[in-house]
C-alpha positions in Angstrom: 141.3 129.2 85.8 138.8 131.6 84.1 139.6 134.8 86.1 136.0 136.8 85.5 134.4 133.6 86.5 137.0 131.8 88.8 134.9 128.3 89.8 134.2 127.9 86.1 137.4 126.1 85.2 140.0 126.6 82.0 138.8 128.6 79.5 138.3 126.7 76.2 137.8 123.1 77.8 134.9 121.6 76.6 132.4 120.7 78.6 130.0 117.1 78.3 126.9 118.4 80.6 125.2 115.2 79.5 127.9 112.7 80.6 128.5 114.7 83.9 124.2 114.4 84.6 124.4 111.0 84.0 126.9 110.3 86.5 125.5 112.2 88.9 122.1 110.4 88.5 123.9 107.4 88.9 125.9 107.9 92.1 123.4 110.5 94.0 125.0 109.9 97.3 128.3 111.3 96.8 129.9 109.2 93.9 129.0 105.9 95.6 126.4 104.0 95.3 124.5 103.1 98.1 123.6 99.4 99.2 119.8 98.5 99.1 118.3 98.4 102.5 117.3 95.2 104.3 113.9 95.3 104.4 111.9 95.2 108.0 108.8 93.1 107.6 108.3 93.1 111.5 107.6 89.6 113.8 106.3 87.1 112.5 102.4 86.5 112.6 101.9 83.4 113.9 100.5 81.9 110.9 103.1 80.2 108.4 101.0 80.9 105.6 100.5 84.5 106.3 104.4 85.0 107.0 105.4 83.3 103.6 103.3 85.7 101.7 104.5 88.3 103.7 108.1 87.3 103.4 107.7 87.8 99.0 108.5 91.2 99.8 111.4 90.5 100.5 111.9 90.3 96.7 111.3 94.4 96.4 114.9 94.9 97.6 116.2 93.8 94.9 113.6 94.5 91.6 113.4 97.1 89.7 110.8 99.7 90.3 108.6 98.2 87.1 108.4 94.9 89.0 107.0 96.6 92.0 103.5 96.9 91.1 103.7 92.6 90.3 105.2 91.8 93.4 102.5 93.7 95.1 99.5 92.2 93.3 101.1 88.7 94.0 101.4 89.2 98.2 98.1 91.1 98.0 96.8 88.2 96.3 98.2 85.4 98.2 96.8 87.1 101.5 93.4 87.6 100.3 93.2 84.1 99.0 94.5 83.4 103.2 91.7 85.6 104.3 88.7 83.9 102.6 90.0 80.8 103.8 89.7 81.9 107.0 86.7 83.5 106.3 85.1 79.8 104.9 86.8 77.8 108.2 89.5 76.3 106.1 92.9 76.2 108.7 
């Protein structure tokens, strides 16, 4: 141990400051990585339709943040096309 500086560690021993930030960006919850989350979409709506768009958002859990924003656009999109069919007096 470095005595002037005693948490440093051994004087001389190279350190990789890179290496030891990219592990700790990878394991930010104490060296483990943590499971994703089960998503809680709430109860169910009472129209089948509704729930199934509702339910592809499920698929967030699992994507990657860059597929976020089509996951989104699809539900969004499936409900609105739900709503104007309401809206015209389709069931």
């Amino acid at each position: 141990m470095n005595e002037e500086y005693p948490d440093q560690g051994v004087e001389g021993q190279s350190q990789d400051l890179d290496a030891e930030r990219a592990r700790a960006a990878a394991t930010p919850y104490g060296g483990e990585l943590r499971p994703a989350a089960e998503p809680v979409l709430g109860p169910p709506t009472g129209d089948d339709r509704v729930d199934a768009a509702v339910a592809g958002l499920n698929r967030l859990a699992g994507a990657p943040a860059e597929e976020h924003v089509a996951v989104l656009e699809e539900v969004h999109g499936r409900l609105r096309d739900i709503l104007g069919e309401v809206n015209e007096g389709t069931p």
